[in-house]
N, C-alpha and C positions, 0 to 999 in steps of 0.2 A: 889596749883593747880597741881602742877608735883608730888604729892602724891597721889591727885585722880587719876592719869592718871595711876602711878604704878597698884594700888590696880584693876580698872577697868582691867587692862590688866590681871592680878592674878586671877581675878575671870572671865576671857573667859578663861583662859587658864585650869584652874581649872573644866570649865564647859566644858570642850574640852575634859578632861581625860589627858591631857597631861602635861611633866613638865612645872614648872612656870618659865619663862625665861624674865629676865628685862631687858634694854637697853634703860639708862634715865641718867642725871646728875643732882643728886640732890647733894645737900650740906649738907656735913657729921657733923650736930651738934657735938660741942667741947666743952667737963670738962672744958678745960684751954684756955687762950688767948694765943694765936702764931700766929706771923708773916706770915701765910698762910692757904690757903681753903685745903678743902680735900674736895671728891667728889667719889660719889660712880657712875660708870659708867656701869657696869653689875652684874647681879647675878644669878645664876638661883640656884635652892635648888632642891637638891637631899634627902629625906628622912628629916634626923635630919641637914645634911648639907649643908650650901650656900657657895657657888663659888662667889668670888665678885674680881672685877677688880675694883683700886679705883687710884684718881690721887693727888699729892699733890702736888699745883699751891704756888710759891710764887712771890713775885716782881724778885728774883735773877734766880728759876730756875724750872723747872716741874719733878714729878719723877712718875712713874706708878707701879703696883702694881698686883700681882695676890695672893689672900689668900682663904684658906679654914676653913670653922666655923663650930666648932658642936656647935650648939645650946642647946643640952642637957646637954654637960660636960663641956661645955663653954672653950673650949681650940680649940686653933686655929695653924693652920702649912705657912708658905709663899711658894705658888710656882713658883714664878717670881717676876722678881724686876730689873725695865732698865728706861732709860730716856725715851721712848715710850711702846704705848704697840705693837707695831710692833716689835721692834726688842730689847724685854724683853728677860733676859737671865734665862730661866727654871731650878730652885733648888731647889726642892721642899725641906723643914725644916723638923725635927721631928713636933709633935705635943708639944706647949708649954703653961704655964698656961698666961694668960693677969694680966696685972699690971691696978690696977685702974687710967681712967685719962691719960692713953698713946692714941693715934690715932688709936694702934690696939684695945684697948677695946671699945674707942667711935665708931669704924667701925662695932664691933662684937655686939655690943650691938643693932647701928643700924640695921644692916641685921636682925638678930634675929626678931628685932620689928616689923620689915617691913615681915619679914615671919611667926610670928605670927598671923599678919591681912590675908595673902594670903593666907595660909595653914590651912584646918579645921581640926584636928585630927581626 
C-alpha cells in the first residue's frame, strides 16, 4: 500500500514537471537477517541521482542517515550520519563502490528500483 502511495506521488510530481520528492517510511528489504529494520524516509532524484535519508531502528538503539546514489555507476557517497536526522553531523564521503548484501547496497538497490518506476527516461 505505501508503495502505491510512493509511485502515485512520482507520477503527480512527474506530471507537474517538477523533481520527484518522497517523504514515506517504507521498509528497506534486506539480503541478510540482522537484528534491525532499515527504513527509507526520504528521497528525492536528481537526474541519475537519489538523495535518500534512511533510519536503522533496532531493539538497543536508532541511527539516521543521509546518502547519495547514482544509479547509473552504482556507487554511492554518505553525507550525514547522527542519532537523529535533526542534528546529523554533515560529511559528506568520496564516492565508494557497494559490497553486495550490506544495508548500503540493499538501500541503493532499493531507491534505484523505486526510481526506476518514477522516472521515464
Amino acid at each position: 500500500m505505501r508503495l502505491c502511495k510512493v509511485v502515485l506521488i512520482g507520477l503527480l510530481a512527474i506530471a507537474a514537471n517538477t523533481p520527484v520528492l518522497v517523504h514515506a517510511e517504507l521498509l528497506i528489504p534486506r539480503s541478510r537477517v540482522e537484528n534491525a529494520n532499515y527504513y527509507l524516509l526520504t528521497m528525492a532524484i536528481k537526474g541519475d541521482v537519489v538523495v535518500a535519508s534512511s533510519s536503522r531502528i533496532s531493539a538497543l538503539s536508532a541511527s539516521y542517515s543521509k546518502t547519495e546514489t547514482n544509479c547509473k555507476t552504482t556507487k554511492m557517497r554518505e553525507l550525514g550520519y547522527g542519532e537523529s536526522l535533526s542534528a546529523m553531523t554533515i560529511r559528506p564521503t568520496k564516492w565508494f563502490d557497494l559490497v553486495d548484501g550490506s544495508s548500503k547496497s540493499d538501500l541503493a538497490n532499493f531507491v534505484c528500483a523505486i526510481k526506476a518506476v518514477l522516472v521515464v527516461p
